[in-house]
C-alpha positions in Angstrom: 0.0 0.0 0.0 2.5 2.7 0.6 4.5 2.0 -3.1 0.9 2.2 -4.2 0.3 5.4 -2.4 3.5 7.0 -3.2 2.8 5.9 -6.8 -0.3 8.2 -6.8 1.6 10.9 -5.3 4.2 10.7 -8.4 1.6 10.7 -11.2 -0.3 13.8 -9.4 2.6 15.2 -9.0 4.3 15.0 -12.3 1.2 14.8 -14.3 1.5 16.8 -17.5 -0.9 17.5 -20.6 1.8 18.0 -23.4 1.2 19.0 -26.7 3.9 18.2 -29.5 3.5 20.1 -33.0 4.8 18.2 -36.1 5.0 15.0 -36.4 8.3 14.7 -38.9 11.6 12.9 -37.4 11.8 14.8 -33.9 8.2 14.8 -33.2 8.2 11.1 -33.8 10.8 9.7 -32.3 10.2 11.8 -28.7 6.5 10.5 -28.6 7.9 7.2 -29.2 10.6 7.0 -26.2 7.4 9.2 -23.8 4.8 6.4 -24.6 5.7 4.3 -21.4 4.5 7.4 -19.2 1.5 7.6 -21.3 0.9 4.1 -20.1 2.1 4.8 -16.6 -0.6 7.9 -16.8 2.4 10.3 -15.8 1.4 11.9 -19.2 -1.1 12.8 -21.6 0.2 13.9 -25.2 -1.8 15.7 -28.4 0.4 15.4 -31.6 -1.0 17.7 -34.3 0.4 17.4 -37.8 -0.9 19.7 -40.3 -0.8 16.9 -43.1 -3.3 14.3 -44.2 -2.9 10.8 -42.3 -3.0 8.8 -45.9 0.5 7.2 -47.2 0.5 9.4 -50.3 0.5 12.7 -48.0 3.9 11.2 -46.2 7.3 13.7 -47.3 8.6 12.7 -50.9 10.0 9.3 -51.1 13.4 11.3 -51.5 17.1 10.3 -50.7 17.9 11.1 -47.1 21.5 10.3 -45.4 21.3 9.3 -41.3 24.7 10.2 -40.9 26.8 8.3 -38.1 26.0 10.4 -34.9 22.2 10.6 -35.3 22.3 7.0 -35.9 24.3 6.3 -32.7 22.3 8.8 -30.5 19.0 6.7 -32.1 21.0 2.9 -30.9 21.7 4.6 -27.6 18.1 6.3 -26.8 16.2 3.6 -28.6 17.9 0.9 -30.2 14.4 -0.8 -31.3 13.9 2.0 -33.9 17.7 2.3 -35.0 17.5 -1.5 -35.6 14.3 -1.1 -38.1 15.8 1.7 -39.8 18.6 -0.3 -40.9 16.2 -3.2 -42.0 15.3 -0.6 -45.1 18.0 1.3 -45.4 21.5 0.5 -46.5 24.7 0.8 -44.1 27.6 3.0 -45.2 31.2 3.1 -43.7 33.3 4.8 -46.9 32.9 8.1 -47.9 35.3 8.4 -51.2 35.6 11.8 -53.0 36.7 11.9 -56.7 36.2 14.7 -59.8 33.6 13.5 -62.7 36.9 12.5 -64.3 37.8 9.8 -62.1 40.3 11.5 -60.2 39.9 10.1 -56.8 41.1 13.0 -54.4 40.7 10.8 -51.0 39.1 7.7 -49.7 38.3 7.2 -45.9 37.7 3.4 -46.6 36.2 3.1 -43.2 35.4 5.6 -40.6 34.3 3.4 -38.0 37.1 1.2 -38.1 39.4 4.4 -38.0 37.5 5.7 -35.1 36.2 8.5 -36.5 32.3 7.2 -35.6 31.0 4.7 -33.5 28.4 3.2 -36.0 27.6 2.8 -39.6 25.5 5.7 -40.8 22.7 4.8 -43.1 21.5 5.5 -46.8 17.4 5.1 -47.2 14.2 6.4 -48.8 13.3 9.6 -46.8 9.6 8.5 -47.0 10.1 5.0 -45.4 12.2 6.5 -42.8 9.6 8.6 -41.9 7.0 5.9 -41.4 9.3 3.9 -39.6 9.5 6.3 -37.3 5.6 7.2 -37.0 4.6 3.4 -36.6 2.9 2.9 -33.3 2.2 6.9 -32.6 -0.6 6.9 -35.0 -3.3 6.8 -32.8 -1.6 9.6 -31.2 -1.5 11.8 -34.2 -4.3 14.7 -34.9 -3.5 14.5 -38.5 -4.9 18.4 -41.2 -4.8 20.2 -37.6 -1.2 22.0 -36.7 -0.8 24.1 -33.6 -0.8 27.8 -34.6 -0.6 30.0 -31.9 0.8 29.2 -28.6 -0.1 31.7 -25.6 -0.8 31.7 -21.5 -3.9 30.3 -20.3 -6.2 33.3 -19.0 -7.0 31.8 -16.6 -3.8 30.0 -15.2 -0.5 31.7 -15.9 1.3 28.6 -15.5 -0.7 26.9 -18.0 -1.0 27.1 -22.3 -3.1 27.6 -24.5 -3.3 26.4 -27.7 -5.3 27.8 -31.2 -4.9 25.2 -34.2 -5.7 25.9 -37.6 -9.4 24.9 -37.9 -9.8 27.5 -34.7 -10.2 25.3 -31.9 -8.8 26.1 -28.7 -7.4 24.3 -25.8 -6.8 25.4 -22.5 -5.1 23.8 -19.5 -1.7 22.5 -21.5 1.2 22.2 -19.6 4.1 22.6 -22.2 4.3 22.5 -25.4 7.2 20.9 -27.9 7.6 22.7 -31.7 9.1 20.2 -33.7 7.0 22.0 -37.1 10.1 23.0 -38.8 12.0 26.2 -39.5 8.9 28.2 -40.3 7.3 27.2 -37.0 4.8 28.5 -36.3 5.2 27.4 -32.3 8.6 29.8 -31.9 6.5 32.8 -34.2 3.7 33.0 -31.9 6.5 33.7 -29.0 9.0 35.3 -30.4 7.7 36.6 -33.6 8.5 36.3 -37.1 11.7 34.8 -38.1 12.1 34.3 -41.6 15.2 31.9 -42.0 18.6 33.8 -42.9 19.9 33.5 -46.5 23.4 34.8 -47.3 26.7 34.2 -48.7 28.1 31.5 -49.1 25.0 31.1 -51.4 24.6 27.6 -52.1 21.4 26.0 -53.0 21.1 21.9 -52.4 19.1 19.2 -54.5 18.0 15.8 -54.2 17.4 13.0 -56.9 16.1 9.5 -57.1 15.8 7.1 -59.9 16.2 3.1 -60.3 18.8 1.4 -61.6 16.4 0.4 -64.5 15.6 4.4 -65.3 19.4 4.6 -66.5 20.9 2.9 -69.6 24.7 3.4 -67.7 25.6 0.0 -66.2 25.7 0.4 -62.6 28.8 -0.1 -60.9 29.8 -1.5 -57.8 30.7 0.7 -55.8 31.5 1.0 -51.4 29.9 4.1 -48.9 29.0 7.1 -50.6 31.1 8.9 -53.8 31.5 12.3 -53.7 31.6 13.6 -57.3 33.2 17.2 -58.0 33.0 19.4 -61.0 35.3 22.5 -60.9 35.7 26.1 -62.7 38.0 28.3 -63.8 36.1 30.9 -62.6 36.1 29.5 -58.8 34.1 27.8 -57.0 32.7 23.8 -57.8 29.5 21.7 -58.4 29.0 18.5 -55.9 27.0 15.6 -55.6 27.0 12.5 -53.3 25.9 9.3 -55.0 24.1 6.4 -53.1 22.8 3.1 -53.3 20.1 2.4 -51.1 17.3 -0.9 -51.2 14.6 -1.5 -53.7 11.3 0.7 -52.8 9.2 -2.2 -52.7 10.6 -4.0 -50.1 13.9 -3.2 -49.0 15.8 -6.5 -49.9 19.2 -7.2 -51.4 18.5 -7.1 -54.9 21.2 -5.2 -56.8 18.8 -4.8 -60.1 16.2 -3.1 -58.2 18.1 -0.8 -56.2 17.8 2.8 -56.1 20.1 5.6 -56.6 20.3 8.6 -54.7 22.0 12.0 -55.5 22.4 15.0 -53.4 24.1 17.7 -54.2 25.4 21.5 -53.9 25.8 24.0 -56.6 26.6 27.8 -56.3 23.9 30.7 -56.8 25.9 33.8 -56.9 24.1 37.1 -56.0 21.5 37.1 -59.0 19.2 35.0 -57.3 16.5 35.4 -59.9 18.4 34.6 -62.8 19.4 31.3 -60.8 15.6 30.5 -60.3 15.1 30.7 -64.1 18.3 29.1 -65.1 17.1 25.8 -62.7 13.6 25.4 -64.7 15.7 23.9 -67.5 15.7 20.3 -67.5 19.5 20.2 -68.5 20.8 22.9 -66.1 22.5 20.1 -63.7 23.9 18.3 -66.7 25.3 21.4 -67.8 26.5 22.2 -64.8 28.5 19.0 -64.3 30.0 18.8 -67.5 30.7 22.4 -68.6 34.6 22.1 -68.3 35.7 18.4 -68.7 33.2 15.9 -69.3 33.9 12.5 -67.6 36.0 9.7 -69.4 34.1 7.1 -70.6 36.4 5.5 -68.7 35.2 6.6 -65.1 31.3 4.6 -64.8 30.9 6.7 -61.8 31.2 9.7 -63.6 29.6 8.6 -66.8 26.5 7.6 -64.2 26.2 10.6 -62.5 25.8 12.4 -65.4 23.2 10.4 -66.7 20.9 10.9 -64.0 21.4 14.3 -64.1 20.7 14.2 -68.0 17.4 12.0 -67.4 16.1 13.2 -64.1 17.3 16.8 -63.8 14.0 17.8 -64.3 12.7 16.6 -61.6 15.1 17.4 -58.3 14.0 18.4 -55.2 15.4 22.2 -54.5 16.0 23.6 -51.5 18.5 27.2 -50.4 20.8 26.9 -47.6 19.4 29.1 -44.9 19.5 29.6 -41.3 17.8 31.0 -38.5 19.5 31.6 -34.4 19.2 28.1 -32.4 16.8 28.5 -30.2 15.4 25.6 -27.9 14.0 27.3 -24.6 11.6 30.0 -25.5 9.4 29.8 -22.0 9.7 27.4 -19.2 7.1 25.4 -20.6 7.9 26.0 -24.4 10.4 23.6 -26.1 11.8 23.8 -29.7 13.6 21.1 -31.1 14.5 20.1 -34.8 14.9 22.7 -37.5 12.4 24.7 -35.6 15.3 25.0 -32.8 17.2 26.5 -35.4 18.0 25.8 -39.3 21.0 24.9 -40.3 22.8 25.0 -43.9 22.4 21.2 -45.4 26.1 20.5 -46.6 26.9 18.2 -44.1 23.6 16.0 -44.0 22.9 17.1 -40.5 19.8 18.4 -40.5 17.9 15.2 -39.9 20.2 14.3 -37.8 19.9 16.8 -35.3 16.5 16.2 -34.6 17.3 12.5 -34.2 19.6 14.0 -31.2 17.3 16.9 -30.1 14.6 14.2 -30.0 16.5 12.0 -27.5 18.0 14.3 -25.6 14.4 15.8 -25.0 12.8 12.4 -23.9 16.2 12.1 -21.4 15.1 15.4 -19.6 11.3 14.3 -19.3 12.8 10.6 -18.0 14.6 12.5 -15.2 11.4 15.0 -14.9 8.8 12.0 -14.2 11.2 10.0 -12.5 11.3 12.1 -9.3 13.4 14.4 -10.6 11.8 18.1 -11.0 13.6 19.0 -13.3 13.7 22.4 -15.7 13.3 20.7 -18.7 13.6 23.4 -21.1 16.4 24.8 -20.0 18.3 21.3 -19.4 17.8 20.4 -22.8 19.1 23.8 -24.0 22.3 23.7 -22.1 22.7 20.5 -23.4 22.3 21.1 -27.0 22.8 24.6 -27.7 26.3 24.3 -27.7 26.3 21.6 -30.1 24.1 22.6 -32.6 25.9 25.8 -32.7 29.2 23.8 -33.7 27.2 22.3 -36.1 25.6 25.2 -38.0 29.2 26.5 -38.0 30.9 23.4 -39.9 28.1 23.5 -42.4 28.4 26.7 -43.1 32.2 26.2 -43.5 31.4 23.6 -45.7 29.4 25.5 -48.1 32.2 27.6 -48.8 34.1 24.6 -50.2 31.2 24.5 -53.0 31.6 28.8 -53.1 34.7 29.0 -53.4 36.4 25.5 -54.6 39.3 25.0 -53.0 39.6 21.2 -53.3 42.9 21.5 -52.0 42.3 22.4 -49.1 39.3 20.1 -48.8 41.6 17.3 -49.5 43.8 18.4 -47.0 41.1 19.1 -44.5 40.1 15.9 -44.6 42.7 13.6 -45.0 45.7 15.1 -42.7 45.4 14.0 -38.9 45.7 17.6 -37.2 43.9 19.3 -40.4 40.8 21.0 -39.1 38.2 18.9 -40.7 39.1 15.6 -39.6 39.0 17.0 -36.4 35.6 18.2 -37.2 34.5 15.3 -38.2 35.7 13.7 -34.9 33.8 15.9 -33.0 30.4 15.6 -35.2 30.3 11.9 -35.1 31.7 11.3 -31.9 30.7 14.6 -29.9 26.9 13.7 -29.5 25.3 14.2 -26.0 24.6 10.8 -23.8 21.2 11.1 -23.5 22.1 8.7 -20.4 24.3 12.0 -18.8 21.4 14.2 -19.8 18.7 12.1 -17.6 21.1 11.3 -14.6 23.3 14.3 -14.5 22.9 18.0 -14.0 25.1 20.3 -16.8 28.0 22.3 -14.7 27.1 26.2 -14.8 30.0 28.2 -16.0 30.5 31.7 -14.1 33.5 34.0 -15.6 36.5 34.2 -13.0 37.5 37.3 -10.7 39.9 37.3 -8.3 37.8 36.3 -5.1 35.6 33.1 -6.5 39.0 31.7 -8.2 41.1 32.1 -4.6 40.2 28.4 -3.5 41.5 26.9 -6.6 44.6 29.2 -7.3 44.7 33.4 -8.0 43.7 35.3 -11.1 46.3 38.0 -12.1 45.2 40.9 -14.2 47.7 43.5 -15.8 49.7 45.7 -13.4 51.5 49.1 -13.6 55.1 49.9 -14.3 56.3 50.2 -10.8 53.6 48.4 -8.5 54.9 46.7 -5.7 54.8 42.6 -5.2 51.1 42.4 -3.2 50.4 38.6 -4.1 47.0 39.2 -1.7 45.4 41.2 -3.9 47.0 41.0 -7.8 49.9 38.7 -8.0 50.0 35.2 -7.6 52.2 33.4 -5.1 54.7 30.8 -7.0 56.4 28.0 -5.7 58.5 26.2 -7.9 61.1 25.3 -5.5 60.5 21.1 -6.4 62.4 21.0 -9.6 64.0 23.2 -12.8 60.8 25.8 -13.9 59.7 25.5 -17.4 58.2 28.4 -19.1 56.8 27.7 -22.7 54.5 28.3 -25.5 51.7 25.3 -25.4 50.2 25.4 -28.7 47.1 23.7 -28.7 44.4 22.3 -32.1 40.9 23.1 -31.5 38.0 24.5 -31.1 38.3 22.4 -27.8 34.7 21.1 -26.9 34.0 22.7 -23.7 32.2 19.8 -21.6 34.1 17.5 -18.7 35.2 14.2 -18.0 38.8 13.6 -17.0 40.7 16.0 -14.3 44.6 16.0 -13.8 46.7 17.5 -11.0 50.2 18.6 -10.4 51.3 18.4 -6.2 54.5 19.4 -7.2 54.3 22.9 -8.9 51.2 26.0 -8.9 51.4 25.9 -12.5 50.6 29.1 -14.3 48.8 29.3 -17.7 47.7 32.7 -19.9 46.3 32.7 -23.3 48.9 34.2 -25.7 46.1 35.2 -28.0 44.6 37.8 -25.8 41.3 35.0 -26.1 39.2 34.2 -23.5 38.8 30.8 -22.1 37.3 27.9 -20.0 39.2 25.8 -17.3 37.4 23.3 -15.3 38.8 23.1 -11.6 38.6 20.9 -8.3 40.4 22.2 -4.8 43.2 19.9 -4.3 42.0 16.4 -2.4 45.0 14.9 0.1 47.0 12.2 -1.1 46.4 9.7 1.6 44.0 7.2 1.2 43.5 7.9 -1.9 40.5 11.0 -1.9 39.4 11.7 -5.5 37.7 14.8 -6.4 33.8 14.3 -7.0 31.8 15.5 -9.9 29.8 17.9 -7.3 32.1 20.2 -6.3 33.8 20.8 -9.7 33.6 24.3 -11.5 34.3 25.4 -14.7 35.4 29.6 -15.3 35.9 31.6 -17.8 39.1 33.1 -17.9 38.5 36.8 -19.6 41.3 38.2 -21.8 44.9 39.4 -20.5 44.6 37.4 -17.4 46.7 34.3 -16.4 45.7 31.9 -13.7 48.4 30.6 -11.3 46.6 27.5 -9.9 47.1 26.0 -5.9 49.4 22.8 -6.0 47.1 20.0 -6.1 44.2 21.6 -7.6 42.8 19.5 -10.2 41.7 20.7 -13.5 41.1 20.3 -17.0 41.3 22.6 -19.8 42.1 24.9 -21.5 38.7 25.1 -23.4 38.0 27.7 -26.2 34.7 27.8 -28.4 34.7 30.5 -31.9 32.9 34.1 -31.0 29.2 34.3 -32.4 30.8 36.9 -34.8 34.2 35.1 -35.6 33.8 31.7 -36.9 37.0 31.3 -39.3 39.6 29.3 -38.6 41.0 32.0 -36.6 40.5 29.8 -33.3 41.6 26.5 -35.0 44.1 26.6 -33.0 45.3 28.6 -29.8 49.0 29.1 -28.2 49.3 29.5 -24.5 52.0 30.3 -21.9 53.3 27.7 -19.4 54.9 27.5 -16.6 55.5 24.5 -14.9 58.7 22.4 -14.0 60.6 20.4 -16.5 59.0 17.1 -15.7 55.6 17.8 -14.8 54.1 15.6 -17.1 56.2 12.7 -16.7 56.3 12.4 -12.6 53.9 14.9 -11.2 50.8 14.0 -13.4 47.9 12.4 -12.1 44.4 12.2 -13.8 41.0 11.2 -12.6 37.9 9.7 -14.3 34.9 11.7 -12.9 32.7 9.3 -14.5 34.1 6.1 -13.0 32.2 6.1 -9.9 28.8 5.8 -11.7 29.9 3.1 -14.0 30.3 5.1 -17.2 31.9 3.1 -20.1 31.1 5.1 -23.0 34.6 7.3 -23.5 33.1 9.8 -25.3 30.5 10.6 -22.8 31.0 14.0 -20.6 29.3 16.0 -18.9 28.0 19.4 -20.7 28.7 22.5 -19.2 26.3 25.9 -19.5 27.4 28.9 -21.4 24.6 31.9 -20.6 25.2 33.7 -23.6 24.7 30.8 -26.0 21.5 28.7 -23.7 
């Protein structure tokens, strides 16, 4: 009787009335990991998609590309799902890049095997995807109704209410999740209009799909997915990624009936109406791909491409590469997620991929709502993936200019060297994805920008002095000991941007090392007061901070304090590769890091395996 009782306290508790707008990838896949608490009676949910319910109204049965990290946030969150995506798509390892000639210009034969992912990604029909995901939340679904205005409840502040499209209201809603794309309507009715950004670089994306019976080319074998370039004299390049995915029927193994996918990138310039017209010609792609060199018949791939292009040009799906601020946490109660958080340029496949993440990270924070954990789940989930989806916006952007500006290159480069600046983008986008297990259980660290007083337990903050002021290490010098060994003072240059999110901690006992950015940049350090030696005290996730350390300032910190860092993220207004890589002063003794250099995992107590997983910490002026 008392777990029964305390069970009734819970659901009246926690009880929530939630409305979810759209029902594409984000909406889906979040109603699918809340429908145990709709069981439990924790939750009621109303999912209004403005379409029609029928199969034909489903999203064009158009290429679509799960790329590795929204596949392995899916296996992590819900592996049921991940596993009957693959059933009818096609798993892809090799990405290969190669000019219409033949030219191959670099081949990662295998990304998971070279650690650069964790899973295959996966290559399908967008409109099977899609009801893959909606199976089992139809009966959920309010399909030719979407949510249209979104305002407090007369008469209850702390309530919503809702207007739809065919004017009915509802009243007495208790949050509310926009997943209706980046014209949503959900964030206009808050914060008003918001008409997605588009500028330079200006790139505008297609998508094509034909069988391998609709071209007279024989098909080749071929691994992954082909990138195929076209360049100009004038600048700048035309690019398309090739892919194999299943039959449409049913998704089996036959090579005959298998479909080809393009999607690709091609440059606007300014005269944006001129490129309208020029695209209404059935053989502008051809042209576009073959205006310079055309393939040798030698090279199938490039001979294929082209083909398609020549026989299905007409009928690619267009779309410009816009963007609009990322935005999750719009009230306390109000939730974007998916494009409608904020939409992202589409040259690096992401964009169904981060609602894939948005989507679990969101049902994580509702977990650790219902299960006695009050939570501020708006603002959780917007530490969380703010950050991210910021990095992401910003590598897709970057990536357009490739296609602006053709600098293959330095693409090659990027790519291919181990310390060149995409590969270690790439490490970060399909690795770097928030454990939607860290997002339930653990609480993201606040970041607060160092002064001299809230440092002084971990070490001192030293600012610039005058000509002639005395040695006062109470107020604005640090106090040095290096008395255990020969001092070393060097320049530490360091790649980057450095993720900003914790895991590991390290500490010197011998030595208050000193460290200053020599770029007159600001940046994060996470820190732990020193623990004693004996009996072997570790520092606990609890009591560790993370500052920011503002501009010509150095931090001396206390021997024994633990830390990790330094940490640097691009300005909102300086995204080049400015801050790909940072050089900072050190001062330390000559073998600090081979005796006096001991590191701590802070997720070992709580039986973490996953290496990549860390916990997020809160910037205020991104969340």
């Amino acid at each position: 009787p008392d777990q029964v009782n305390q069970y009734t306290i819970n659901i009246l508790y926690y009880y929530m009335k939630l409305v979810i707008a759209g029902s594409g990838i984000a909406g889906n896949v979040l109603l699918r990991q809340l429908r145990p608490y709709i069981r439990l009676g924790y939750l009621d949910v109303y999912l209004f998609e403005k379409r029609e319910s029928s199969l034909k109204s489903r999203p064009p049965g158009l290429n679509i590309l799960l790329n590795h990290n929204g596949m392995a946030a899916l296996a992590e969150s819900d592996p049921e799902l991940e596993m009957n995506m693959r059933a009818i798509g096609r798993d892809v390892t090799n990405w290969t890049s190669r000019l219409m000639n033949g030219k191959i210009l670099f081949d990662l034969d295998d990304v998971v095997n070279e650690k650069l992912a964790q899973v295959p990604c996966l290559v399908a029909r967008w409109d099977r995807i899609h009801k893959c995901c909606e199976e089992g939340n139809e009966s959920f679904i309010t399909y030719n109704k979407s949510v249209e205005i979104v305002e407090k409840d007369p008469l209850n502040e702390n309530k919503l209410r809702i207007k739809l499209s065919t004017n009915e209201v509802l009243d007495d809603i208790d949050f509310v999740v926009g997943c209706d794309g980046r014209y949503s309507k959900v964030r206009e009715s808050v914060l008003g209009p918001s008409v997605p950004f588009y500028g330079p670089p200006y790139i505008a994306d297609f998508r094509i799909v034909c069988s391998t019976k609709e071209v007279n080319t024989k098909v080749p074998h071929f691994k992954g997915i082909q990138r195929v370039y076209q360049t100009f004299d004038h600048g700048g390049c035309v690019r398309v990624g090739l892919m194999r995915m299943p039959p449409k029927a049913n998704g089996g193994d036959d090579d005959d009936d298998d479909e080809l996918g393009l999607f690709g990138n091609v440059p606007m310039g300014d005269d944006h109406a001129s490129f309208e017209t020029q695209k209404q010609d059935p053989q502008f792609l051809a042209r576009a791909f073959s205006s310079l060199n055309a393939p040798s018949v030698n090279d199938q791939i490039g001979n294929l491409v082209l083909e398609i292009l020549q026989r299905h040009g007409a009928s690619a799906h267009w779309a410009r590469k816009q963007e609009t601020p990322t935005k999750y946490a719009i009230a306390n109660n109000i939730l974007l997620i998916g494009d409608a958080a904020g939409a992202i340029y589409p040259s690096l496949g992401q964009g169904a991929n981060l609602s894939l993440e948005d989507a679990c990270i969101a049902a994580a924070c509702f977990r650790a709502y219902f299960e006695n954990n009050n939570i501020n789940i708006t603002s959780r989930v917007s530490a969380i993936r703010t950050p991210r989806r910021n990095d992401i916006q910003r590598w897709s952007r970057q990536h357009a200019m490739h296609v602006a500006f053709g600098n293959l290159e330095n693409e090659i480069r990027d790519w291919t060297q181990d310390n060149g600046p995409w590969r270690r983008a790439l490490f970060q986008l399909w690795n770097g994805w928030p454990r939607a297990h860290i997002a339930q259980h653990f609480e993201p660290i606040q970041a607060q920008v160092a002064t001299r007083d809230n440092f002084a337990s971990f070490g001192d903050l030293v600012t610039i002095s005058q000509d002639g002021d005395l040695y006062n290490p109470n107020t604005i010098d640090a106090k040095l000991d290096l008395s255990k060994g020969e001092p070393r003072l060097y320049f530490m240059e360091l790649h980057g941007p450095r993720p900003l999110s914790v895991r590991w901690l390290t500490r010197h006992t011998q030595v208050t090392q000193c460290l200053a950015s020599l770029d007159n940049q600001p940046f994060w350090l996470a820190v732990h007061i020193p623990t004693p030696s004996e009996n072997d005290h570790k520092p606990t996730l609890t009591n560790t901070k993370v500052f920011l350390i503002p501009p010509r300032h150095f931090v001396k910190l206390h021997a024994g304090t633990w830390h990790a860092g330094p940490f640097w993220r691009p300005s909102k207004h300086n995204d080049s590769a400015d801050l790909d890589r940072m050089t900072f002063v050190n001062l330390e003794l000559a073998d600090t890091n081979v005796v006096d250099h001991f590191s701590v995992d802070l997720l070992e107590e709580y039986n973490v395996h996953d290496p990549h997983a860390t916990i997020p910490v809160v910037i205020h002026d991104e969340s």
